[in-house]
C-alpha positions in Angstrom: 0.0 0.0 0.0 1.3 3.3 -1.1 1.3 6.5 1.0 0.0 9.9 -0.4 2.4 12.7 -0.2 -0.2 14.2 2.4 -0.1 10.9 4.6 3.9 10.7 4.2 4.5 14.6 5.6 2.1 13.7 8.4 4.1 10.5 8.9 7.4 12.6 8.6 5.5 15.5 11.0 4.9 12.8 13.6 8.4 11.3 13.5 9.8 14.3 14.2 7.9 14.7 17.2 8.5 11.4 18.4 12.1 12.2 18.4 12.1 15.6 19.3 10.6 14.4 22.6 12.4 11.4 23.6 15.8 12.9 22.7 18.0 15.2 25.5 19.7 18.0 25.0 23.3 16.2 24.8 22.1 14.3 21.9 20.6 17.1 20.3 24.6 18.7 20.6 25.6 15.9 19.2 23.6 15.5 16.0 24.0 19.3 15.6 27.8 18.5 15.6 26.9 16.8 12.2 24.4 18.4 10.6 24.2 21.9 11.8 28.0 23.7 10.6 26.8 26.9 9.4 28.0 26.7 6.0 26.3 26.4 2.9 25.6 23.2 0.4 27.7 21.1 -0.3 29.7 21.6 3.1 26.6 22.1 5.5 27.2 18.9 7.2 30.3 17.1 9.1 32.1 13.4 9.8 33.7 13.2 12.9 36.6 11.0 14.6 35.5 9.5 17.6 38.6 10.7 19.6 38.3 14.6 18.1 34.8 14.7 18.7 35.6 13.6 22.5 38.0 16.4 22.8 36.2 19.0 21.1 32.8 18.5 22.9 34.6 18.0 26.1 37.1 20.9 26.1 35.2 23.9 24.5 31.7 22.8 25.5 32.3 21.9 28.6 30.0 18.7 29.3 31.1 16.5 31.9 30.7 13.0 30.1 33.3 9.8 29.7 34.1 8.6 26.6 32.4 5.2 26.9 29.1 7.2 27.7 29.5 9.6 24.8 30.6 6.3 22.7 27.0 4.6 24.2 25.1 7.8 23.1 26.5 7.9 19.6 26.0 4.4 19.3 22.0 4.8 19.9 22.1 7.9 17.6 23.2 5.4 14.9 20.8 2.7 16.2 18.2 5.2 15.5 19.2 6.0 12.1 20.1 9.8 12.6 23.7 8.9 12.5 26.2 6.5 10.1 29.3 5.2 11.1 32.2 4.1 9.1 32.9 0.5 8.9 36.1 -0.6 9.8 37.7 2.6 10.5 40.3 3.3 13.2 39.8 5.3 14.8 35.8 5.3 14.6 34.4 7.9 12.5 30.7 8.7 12.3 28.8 11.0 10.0 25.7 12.4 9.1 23.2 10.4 7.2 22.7 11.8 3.2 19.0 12.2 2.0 17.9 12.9 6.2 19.5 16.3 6.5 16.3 17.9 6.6 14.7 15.2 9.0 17.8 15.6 11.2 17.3 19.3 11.2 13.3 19.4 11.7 14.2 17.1 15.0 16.3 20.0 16.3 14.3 22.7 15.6 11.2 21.1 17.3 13.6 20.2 20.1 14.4 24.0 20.9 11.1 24.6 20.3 9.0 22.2 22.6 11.6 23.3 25.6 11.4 26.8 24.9 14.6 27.4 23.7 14.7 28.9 20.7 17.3 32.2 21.2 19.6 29.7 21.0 19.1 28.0 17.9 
């Protein structure tokens, strides 16, 4: 059975939601570590390595998480399918998702938006 384009967005409206609420803020950081650079097409999205990621977020954000638990959370993220990850890379390096840009980016905005937040998108 086929959707309509009308039963898809409110398929797509609902997922968003879904996410947007059972999400925290750190992951929200996270994915907009990926998809939320600032810079224009083709570069408006980023891989990172595992161990610069670790630095980067800890250092100059400041969030008091290990590495295993920022591994665990990236892991889920990828479980979810709002992150890839780089088969047989060493160190690991995981990257945004092609084609869910705009899914990844809905999901943040309605985060910031359910909690108020939205100064500070």
């Amino acid at each position: 059975m086929k959707l309509t384009i009308e039963e898809g967005r409110a398929k797509t409206l609902e997922g968003v939601s879904k996410l947007a609420e059972k999400l925290d803020f750190l992951d929200i950081q996270l994915l907009r570590k990926f998809y939320v650079t600032g810079k224009s097409f083709p570069s408006d999205t980023q891989p990172h390595c595992f161990p610069l990621l670790y630095k980067e977020m800890k250092d100059a954000r400041q969030l008091s998480i290990g590495k295993e638990g920022l591994r665990k959370r990236l892991e889920n993220l990828k479980k979810v399918g709002l992150l890839g990850k780089v088969k047989h890379s060493n160190p690991i390096i995981y990257t945004p998702i092609k084609e869910k840009e705009e899914f990844v980016r809905a999901i943040i905005a309605k985060f910031f938006l359910i909690h108020g937040l939205t100064k500070f998108l």
